[in-house]
FIVO-117960 format. One record per residue (C-alpha): x, y, z; residue number from 1. Coordinates in Angstrom, 1 decimal. Layout:
<pts>
+--------+--------+--------+-----+
|      u |      v |      w |   n |
+--------+--------+--------+-----+
|      X |      Y |      Z | NUM |
...
+--------+--------+--------+-----+
</pts>
This chain:
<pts>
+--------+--------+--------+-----+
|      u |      v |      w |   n |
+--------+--------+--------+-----+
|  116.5 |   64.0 |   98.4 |   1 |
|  114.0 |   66.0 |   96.2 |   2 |
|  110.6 |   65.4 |   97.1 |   3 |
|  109.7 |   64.0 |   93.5 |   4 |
|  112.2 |   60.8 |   94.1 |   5 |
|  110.6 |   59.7 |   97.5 |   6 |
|  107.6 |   57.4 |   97.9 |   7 |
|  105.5 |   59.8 |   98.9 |   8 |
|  102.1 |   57.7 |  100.3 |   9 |
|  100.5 |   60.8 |  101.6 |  10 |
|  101.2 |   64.5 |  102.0 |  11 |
|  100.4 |   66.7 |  104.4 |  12 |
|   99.6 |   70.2 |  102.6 |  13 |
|   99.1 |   73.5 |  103.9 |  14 |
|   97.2 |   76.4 |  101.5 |  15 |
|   97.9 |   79.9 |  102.8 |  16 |
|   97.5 |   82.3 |  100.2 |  17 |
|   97.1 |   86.2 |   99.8 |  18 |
|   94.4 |   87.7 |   97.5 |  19 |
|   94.9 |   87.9 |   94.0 |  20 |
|   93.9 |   91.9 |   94.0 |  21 |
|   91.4 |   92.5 |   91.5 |  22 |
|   90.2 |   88.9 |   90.4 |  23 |
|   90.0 |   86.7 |   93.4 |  24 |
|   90.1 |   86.9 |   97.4 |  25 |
|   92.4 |   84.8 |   99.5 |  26 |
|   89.4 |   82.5 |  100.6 |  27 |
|   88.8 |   81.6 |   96.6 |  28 |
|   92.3 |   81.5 |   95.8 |  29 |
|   92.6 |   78.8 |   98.5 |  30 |
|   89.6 |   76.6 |   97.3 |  31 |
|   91.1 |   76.7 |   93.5 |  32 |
|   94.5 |   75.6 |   94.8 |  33 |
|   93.2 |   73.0 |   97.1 |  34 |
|   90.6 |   71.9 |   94.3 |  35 |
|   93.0 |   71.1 |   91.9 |  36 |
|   95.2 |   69.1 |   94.6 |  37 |
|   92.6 |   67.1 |   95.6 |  38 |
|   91.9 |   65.8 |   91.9 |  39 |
|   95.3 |   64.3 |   91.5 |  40 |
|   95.6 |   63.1 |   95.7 |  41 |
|   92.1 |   62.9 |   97.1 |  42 |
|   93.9 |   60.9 |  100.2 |  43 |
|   96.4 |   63.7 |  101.2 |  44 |
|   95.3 |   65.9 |  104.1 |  45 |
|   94.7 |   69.3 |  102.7 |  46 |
|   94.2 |   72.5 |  104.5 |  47 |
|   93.0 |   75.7 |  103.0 |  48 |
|   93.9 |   78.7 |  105.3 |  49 |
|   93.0 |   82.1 |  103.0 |  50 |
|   95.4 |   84.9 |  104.8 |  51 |
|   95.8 |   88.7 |  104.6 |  52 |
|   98.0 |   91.9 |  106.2 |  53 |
|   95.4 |   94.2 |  106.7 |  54 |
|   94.1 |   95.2 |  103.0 |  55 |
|   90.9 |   93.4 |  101.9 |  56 |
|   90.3 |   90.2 |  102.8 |  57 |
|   91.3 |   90.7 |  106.7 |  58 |
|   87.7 |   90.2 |  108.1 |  59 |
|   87.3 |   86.5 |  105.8 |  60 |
|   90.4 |   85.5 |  107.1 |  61 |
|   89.7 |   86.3 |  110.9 |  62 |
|   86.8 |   84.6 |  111.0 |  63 |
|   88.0 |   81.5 |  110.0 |  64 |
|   89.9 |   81.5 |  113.3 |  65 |
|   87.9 |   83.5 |  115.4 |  66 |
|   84.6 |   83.6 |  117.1 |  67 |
|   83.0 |   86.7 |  115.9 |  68 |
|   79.7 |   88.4 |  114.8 |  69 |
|   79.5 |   90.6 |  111.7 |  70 |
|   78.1 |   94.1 |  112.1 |  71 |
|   76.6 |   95.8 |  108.6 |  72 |
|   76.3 |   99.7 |  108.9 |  73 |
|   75.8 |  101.9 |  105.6 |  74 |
|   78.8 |  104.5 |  105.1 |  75 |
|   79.5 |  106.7 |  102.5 |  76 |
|   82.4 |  105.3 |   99.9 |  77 |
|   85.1 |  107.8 |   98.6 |  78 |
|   82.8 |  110.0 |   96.5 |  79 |
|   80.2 |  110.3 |   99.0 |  80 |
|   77.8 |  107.6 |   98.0 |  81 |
|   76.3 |  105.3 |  100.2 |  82 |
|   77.6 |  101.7 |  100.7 |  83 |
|   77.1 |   99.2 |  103.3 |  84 |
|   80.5 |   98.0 |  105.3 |  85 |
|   81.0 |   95.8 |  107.7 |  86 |
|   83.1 |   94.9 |  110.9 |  87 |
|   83.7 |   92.4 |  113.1 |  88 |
|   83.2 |   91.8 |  117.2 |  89 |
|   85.1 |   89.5 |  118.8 |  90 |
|   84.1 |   90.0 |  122.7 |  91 |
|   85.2 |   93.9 |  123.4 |  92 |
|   87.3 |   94.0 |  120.0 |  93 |
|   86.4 |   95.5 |  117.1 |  94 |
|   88.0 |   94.5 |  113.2 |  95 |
|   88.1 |   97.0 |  110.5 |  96 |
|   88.8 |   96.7 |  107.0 |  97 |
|   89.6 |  100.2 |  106.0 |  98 |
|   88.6 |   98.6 |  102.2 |  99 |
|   85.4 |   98.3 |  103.3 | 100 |
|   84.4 |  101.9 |  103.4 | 101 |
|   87.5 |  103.4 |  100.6 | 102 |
|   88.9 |  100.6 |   99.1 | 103 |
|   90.2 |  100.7 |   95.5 | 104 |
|   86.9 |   98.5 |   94.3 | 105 |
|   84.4 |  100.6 |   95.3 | 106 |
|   85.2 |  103.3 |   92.9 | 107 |
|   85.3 |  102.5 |   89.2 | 108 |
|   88.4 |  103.2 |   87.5 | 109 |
|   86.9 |  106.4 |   85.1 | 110 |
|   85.6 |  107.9 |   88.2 | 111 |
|   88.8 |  107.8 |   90.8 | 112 |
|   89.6 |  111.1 |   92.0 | 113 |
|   92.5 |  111.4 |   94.3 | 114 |
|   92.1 |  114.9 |   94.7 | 115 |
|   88.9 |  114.3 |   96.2 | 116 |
|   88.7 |  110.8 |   97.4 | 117 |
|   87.7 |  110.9 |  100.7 | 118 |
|   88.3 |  108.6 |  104.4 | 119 |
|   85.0 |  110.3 |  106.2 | 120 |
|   83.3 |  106.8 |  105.8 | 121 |
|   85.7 |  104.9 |  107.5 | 122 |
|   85.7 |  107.4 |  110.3 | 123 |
|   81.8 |  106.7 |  110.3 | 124 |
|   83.1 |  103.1 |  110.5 | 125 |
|   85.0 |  103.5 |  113.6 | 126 |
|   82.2 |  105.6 |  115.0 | 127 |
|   79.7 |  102.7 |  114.8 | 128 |
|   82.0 |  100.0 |  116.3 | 129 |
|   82.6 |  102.3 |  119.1 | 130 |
|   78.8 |  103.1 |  119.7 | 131 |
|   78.5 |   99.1 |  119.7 | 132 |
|   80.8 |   98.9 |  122.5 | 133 |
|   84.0 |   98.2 |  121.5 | 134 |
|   86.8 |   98.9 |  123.7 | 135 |
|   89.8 |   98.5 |  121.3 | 136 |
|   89.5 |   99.0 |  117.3 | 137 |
|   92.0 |   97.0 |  115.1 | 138 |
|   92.1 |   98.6 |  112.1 | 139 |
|   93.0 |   97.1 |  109.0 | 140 |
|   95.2 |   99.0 |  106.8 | 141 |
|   95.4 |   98.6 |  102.8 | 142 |
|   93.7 |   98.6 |   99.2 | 143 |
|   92.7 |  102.3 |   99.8 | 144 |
|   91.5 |  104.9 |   97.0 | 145 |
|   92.5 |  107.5 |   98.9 | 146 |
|   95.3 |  110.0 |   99.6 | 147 |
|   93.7 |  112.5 |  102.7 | 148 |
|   96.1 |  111.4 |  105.1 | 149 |
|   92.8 |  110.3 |  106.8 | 150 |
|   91.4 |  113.5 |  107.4 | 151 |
|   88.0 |  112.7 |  106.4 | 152 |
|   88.1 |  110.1 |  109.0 | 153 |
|   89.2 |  112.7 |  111.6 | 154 |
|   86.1 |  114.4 |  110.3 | 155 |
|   83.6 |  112.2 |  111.1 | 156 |
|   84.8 |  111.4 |  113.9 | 157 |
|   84.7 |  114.9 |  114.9 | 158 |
|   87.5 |  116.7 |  114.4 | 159 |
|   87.7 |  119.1 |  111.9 | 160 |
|   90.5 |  120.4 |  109.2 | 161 |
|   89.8 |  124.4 |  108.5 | 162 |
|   91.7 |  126.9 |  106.5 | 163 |
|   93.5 |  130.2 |  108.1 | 164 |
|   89.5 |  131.6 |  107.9 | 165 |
|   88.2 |  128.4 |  110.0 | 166 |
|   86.1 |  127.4 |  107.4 | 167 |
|   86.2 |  123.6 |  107.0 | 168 |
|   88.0 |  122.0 |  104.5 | 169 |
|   86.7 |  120.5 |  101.0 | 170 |
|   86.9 |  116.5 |  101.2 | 171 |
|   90.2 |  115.0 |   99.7 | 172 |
|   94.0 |  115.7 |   99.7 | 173 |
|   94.2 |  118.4 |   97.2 | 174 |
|   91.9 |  120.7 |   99.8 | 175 |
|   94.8 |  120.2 |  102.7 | 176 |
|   97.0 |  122.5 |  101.2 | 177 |
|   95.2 |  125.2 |  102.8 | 178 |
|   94.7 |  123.4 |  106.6 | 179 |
|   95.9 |  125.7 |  109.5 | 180 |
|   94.2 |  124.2 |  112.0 | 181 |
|   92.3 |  120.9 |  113.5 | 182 |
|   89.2 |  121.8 |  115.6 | 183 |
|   87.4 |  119.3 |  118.2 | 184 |
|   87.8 |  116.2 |  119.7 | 185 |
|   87.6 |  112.6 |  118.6 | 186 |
|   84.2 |  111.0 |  119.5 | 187 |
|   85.6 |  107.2 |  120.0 | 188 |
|   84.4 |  106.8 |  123.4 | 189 |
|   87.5 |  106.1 |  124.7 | 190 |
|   88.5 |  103.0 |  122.2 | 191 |
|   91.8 |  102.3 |  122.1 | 192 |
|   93.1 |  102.2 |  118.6 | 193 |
|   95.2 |   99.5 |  116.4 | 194 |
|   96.6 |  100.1 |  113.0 | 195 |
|   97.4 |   96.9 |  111.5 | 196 |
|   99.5 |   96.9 |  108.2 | 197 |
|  102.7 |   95.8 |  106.9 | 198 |
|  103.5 |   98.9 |  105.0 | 199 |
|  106.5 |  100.6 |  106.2 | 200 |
|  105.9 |  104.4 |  104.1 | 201 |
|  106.0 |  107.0 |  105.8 | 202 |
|  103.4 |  110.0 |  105.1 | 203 |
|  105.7 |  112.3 |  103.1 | 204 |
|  108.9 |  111.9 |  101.2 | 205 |
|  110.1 |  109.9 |   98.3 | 206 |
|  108.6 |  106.8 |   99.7 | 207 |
|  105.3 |  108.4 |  100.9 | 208 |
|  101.9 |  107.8 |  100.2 | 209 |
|  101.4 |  110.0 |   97.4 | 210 |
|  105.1 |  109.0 |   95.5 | 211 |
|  104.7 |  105.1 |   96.5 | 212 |
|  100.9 |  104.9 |   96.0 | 213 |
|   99.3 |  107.8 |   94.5 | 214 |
|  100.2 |  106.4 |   91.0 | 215 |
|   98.0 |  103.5 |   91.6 | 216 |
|   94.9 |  105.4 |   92.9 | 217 |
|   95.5 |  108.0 |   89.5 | 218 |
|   97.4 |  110.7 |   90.4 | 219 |
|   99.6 |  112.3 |   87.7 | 220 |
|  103.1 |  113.6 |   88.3 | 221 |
|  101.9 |  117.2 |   89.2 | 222 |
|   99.0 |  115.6 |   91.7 | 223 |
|  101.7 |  113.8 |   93.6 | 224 |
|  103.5 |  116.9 |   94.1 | 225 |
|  101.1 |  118.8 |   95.0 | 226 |
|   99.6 |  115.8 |   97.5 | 227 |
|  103.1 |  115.4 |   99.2 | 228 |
|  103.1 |  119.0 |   99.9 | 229 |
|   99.8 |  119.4 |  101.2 | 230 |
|   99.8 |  116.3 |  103.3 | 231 |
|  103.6 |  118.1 |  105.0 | 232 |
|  101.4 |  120.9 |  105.6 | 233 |
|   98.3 |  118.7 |  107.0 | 234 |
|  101.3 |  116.6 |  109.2 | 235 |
|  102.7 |  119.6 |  111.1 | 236 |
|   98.4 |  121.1 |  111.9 | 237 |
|   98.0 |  117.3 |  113.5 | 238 |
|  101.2 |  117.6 |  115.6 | 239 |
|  100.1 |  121.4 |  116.6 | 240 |
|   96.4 |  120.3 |  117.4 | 241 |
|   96.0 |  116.6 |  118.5 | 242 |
|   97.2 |  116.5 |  122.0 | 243 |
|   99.3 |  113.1 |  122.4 | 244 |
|  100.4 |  113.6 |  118.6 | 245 |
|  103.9 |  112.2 |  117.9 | 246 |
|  106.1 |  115.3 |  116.2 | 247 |
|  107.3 |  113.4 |  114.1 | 248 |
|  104.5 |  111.8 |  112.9 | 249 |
|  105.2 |  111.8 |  109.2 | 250 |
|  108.2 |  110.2 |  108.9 | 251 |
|  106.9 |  107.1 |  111.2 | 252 |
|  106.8 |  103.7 |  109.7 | 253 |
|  103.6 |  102.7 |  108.5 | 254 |
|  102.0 |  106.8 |  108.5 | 255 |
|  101.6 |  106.6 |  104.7 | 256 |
|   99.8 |  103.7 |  104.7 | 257 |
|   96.1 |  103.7 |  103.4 | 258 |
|   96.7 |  107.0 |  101.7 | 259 |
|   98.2 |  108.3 |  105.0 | 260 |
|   95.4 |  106.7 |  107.1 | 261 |
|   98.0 |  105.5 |  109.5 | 262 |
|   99.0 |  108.7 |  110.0 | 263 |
|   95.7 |  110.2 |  111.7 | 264 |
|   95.3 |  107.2 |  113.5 | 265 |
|   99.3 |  107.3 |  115.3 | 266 |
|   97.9 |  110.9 |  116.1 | 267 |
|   94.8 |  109.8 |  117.9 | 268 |
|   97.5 |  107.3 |  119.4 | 269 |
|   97.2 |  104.6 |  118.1 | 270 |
|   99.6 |  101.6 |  118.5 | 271 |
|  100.9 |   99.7 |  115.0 | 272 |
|  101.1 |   95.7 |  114.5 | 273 |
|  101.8 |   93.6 |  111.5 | 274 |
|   99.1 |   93.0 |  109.6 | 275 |
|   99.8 |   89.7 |  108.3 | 276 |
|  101.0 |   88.6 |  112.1 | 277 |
|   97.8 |   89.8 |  113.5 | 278 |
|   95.7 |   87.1 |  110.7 | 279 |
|   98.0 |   84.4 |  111.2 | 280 |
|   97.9 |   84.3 |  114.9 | 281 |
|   94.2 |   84.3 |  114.8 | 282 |
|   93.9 |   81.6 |  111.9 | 283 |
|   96.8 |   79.5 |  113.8 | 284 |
|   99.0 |   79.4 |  111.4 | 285 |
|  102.2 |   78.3 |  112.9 | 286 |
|  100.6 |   75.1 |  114.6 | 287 |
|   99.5 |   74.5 |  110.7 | 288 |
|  102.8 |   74.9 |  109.4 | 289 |
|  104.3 |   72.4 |  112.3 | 290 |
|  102.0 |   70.0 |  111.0 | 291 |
|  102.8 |   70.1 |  107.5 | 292 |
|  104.9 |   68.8 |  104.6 | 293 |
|  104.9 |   71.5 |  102.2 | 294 |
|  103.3 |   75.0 |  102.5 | 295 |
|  101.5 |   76.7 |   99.2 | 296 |
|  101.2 |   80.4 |   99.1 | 297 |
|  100.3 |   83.0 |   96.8 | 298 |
|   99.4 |   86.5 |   95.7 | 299 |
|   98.6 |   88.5 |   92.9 | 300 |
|  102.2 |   89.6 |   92.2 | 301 |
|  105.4 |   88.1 |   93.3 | 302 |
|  107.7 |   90.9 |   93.2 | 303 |
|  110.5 |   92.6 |   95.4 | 304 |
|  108.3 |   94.3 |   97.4 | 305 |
|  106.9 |   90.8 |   98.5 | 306 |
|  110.3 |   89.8 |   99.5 | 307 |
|  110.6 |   93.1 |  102.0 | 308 |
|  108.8 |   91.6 |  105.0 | 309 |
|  105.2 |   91.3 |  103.2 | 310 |
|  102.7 |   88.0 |  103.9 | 311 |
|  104.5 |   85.8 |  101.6 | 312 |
|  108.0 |   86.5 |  102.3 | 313 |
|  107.0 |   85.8 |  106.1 | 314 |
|  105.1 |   82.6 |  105.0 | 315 |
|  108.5 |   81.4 |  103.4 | 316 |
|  110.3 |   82.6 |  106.5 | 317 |
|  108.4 |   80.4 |  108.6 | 318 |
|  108.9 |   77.7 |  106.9 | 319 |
|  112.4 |   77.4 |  106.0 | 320 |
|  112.4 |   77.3 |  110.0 | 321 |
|  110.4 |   74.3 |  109.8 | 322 |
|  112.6 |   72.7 |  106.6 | 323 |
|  109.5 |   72.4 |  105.3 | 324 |
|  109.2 |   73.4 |  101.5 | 325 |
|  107.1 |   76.8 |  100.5 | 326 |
|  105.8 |   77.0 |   97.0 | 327 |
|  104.6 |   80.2 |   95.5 | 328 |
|  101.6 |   80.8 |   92.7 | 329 |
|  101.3 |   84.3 |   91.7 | 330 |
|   99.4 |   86.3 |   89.1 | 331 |
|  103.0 |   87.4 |   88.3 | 332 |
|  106.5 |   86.0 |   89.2 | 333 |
|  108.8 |   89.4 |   88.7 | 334 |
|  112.1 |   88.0 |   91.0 | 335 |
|  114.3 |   85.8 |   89.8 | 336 |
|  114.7 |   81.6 |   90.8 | 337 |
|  118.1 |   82.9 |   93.1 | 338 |
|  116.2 |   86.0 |   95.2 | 339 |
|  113.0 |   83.8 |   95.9 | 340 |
|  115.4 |   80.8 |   96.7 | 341 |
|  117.2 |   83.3 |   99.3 | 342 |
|  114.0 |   84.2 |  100.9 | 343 |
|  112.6 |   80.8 |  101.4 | 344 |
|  110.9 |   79.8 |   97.8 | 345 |
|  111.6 |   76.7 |   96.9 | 346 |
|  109.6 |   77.3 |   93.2 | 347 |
|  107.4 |   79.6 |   92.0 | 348 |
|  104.4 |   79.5 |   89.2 | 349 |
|  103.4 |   82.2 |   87.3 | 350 |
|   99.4 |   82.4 |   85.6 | 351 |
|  100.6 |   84.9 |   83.3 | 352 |
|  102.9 |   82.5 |   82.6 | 353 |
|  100.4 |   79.5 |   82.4 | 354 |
|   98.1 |   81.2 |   80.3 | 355 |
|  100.8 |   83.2 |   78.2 | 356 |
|   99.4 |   87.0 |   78.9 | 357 |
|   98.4 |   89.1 |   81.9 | 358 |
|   95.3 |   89.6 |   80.2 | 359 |
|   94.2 |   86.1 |   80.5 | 360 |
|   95.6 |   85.6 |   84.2 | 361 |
|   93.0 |   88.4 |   85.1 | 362 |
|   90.0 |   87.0 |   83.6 | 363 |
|   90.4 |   82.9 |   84.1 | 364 |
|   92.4 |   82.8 |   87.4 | 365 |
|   90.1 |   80.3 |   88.7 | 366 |
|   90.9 |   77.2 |   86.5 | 367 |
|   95.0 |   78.4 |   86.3 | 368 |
|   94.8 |   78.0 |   90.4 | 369 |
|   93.0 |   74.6 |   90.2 | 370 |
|   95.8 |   74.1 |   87.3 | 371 |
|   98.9 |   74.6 |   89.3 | 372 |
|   97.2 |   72.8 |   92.1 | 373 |
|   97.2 |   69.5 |   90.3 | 374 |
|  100.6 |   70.4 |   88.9 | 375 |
|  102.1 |   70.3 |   92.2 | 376 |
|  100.2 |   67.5 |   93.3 | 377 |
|  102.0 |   65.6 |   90.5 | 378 |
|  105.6 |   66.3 |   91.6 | 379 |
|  104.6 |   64.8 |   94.8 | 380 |
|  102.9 |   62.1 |   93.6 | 381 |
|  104.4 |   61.2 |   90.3 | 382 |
|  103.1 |   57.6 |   89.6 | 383 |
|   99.4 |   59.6 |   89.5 | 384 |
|   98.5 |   60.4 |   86.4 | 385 |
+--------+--------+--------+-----+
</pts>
C-alpha cells in the first residue's frame, strides 16, 4: 500500500545527503531538508546525518560521529599561496581532506592551471599530522584541482621528481613529461597510509584522470593528451624508484583519483577503502537506517555515475535491504524514473526542475531543499496542509 493511503500518525525520517558541490555542503543540505519537514510534521522524529566519500565534506561528517580534535596548519593551495587546512585526530588516527589543501574551491575559475596545479600542500598536510603523532593517515580522496599524479605531495614529503639532468621538476603535470627519476625517502614517520575514495579510475587510459577529470579542472583536448602521457611516463619512474611500489600501479582502481593522488599514495603503500563506507560507519548509519521509515538523500547531480557504486546509489542499496523507501533530491535528476527505480529510488526531485533553470538551482538551493522537504512531508502526511 503506497505510503500516501496509510494513516500515517508519525514518521520516522532519516536525512543522509551528499554535498551539493559548489552551493551547499552535506551538513546544510541536511538542515534545509530537515527544515522544511519539520514545518509540515513538527511531531515526526527527524534525523539529519550530512554524509560524504572522501571529497569535501569528509571531516564535517566524521565528526558528527566521532570523538575528534581539529588541527589548523597553513599549507600552500595549488598555486602556491598560503591557506590554512585542517585535519582531524581521532586517538592515533589522522583524517585528511585532500580538498583542504587542492580542492577545486580554492582556486578561482580564471586562474585554474592544470598544467601547473600542484599536490605539495597536501604532502605538507600529511607531514603535519605525522609530526602530531599519528600512526595511520586516512586520506580523503576527491574535489581536487589538480592533475600531478601527486607528485607535489611526494615532494614535500621528500621525495623528489628530477629530469634525465637531476634537476628537480617544475610543479604540476605538464613538467612530468620529462621525470626520469624519484630521489629520497618519504618523511611520514612510519604512518601507515589510507586512501579513502570511491573512484574506481585508474591513472592513465581512457578512463584516467586526465580523460575522466581533466575537463573539469580546465584542461583542453591537447592538455589531456599531453597529461596522460606524462603521468605514463611519471607511473613507470614511481614503480622504478619507490621500493614496495605495485608495477602496475597505473592501472589500479582508484590511482587516478584526486588528479592521480591515489596513485602516489598506493606507491608509498597505501591501502584503499570506500570512501562513503568509511563516513557511514563512523556516523552509524546502518543503525539509523534500521530505525527508520523512509530514508532522504541527495547530491548535486543525480546521474549514471551516481548509480555505479557512489554514496547515493549505496544509500539506496541499503535500504531496499531494509524495504524501507529512499528518496532522492538533486541539483539535477539526469537518469530516468526505471534506472533509479532499479537501483533502489523510489522518486527523485530535481531543483533545476523546481526552479525551472540550472542557474537558479545554483544560486537559491537553500529554500528549493526546505521546498522539497515539506513536499515530501505532505505525501506522508496528506491531511496537513
Amino acid at each position: 500500500m503506497p505510503w500516501a493511503a496509510r494513516k500515517v500518525t508519525k514518521v520516522r525520517v532519516l536525512i543522509c545527503p551528499d554535498k551539493f558541490a559548489g552551493t551547499m555542503s552535506a551538513l546544510e543540505a541536511a538542515e534545509a531538508i530537515s527544515t522544511g519537514w519539520r514545518r509540515v510534521a513538527p511531531d515526526d522524529t527527524v534525523r539529519a546525518v550530512p554524509l560524504a566519500d572522501g571529497g569535501p565534506g569528509m571531516l564535517d561528517a566524521l565528526e558528527t560521529g566521532l570523538e575528534t580534535r581539529r588541527v589548523t596548519v597553513e599549507v600552500t593551495d595549488p598555486l602556491g599561496r598560503h591557506v590554512d587546512a585542517q585535519f582531524l585526530r581521532h586517538d592515533t588516527t589522522a583524517y585528511v581532506e585532500s580538498a583542504q589543501a587542492i580542492g577545486l574551491h580554492l582556486v578561482e575559475p580564471a586562474r585554474r592551471d592544470v598544467m601547473r596545479a600542484t599536490t605539495f600542500g597536501l604532502g605538507q598536510l600529511l607531514m603535519r599530522a605525522a609530526e602530531a603523532g599519528a600512526r595511520t593517515i586516512v586520506v580523503g580522496l576527491g574535489g581536487s584541482v589538480t592533475n600531478d599524479g601527486g607528485a607535489g605531495m611526494l615532494t614535500a614529503c621528500g621525495m623528489v621528481p628530477r629530469d634525465a639532468s637531476g634537476q628537480p621538476l617544475p610543479y604540476g603535470g605538464g613538467g612530468l613529461r620529462a621525470c626520469t627519476s624519484l630521489t629520497g625517502t618519504p618523511l611520514l614517520r612510519g604512518a601507515a597510509l589510507v586512501a579513502a575514495t570511491d573512484v574506481d579510475n585508474t591513472l592513465c587510459g581512457i578512463r584516467g584522470a586526465s580523460a575522466i577529470f581533466g575537463p573539469q579542472k580546465g584542461a583542453d583536448d591537447n592538455q589531456v593528451q599531453i597529461l596522460d602521457a606524462a603521468l605514463e611516463q611519471y607511473a613507470r619512474v614511481l614503480a622504478a624508484d619507490v621500493p614496495g611500489c605495485p608495477p602496475d600501479v597505473a592501472q589500479l582502481p582508484g590511482a587516478g583519483a584526486a588528479g592521480g593522488v591515489g596513485a602516489a599514495l598506493y606507491a608509498l603503500g597505501a591501502t584503499r577503502i570506500s570512501g562513503a563506507e568509511l563516513v557511514s560507519q563512523a556516523v552509524g548509519l546502518d543503525e539509523a537506517m534500521d530505525d527508520a521509515d523512509l530514508v532522504i538523500t541527495g547530491e548535486g547531480s543525480f546521474d549514471h555515475q551516481s548509480l555505479d557504486g557512489k554514496l547515493v546509489s549505496m544509500i539506496a542499496r541499503a535500504a531496499t535491504e531494509r524495504a524501507v523507501a529512499c528518496t532522492v533530491i538533486a541539483g539535477q535528476v539526469r537518469v530516468g524514473r526505471r534506472e533509479a527505480a532499479t537501483a533502489g529510488v523510489d522518486r527523485t526531485y530535481s531543483l533545476a526542475e523546481h526552479y525551472g533553470s540550472v542557474e537558479e538551482a545554483k544560486r537559491r538551493p537553500r529554500e528549493g531543499l526546505e521546498a522539497y522537504g515539506e513536499r515530501i512531508a505532505r505525501r506522508y502526511h496528506p491531511l496537513k496542509s
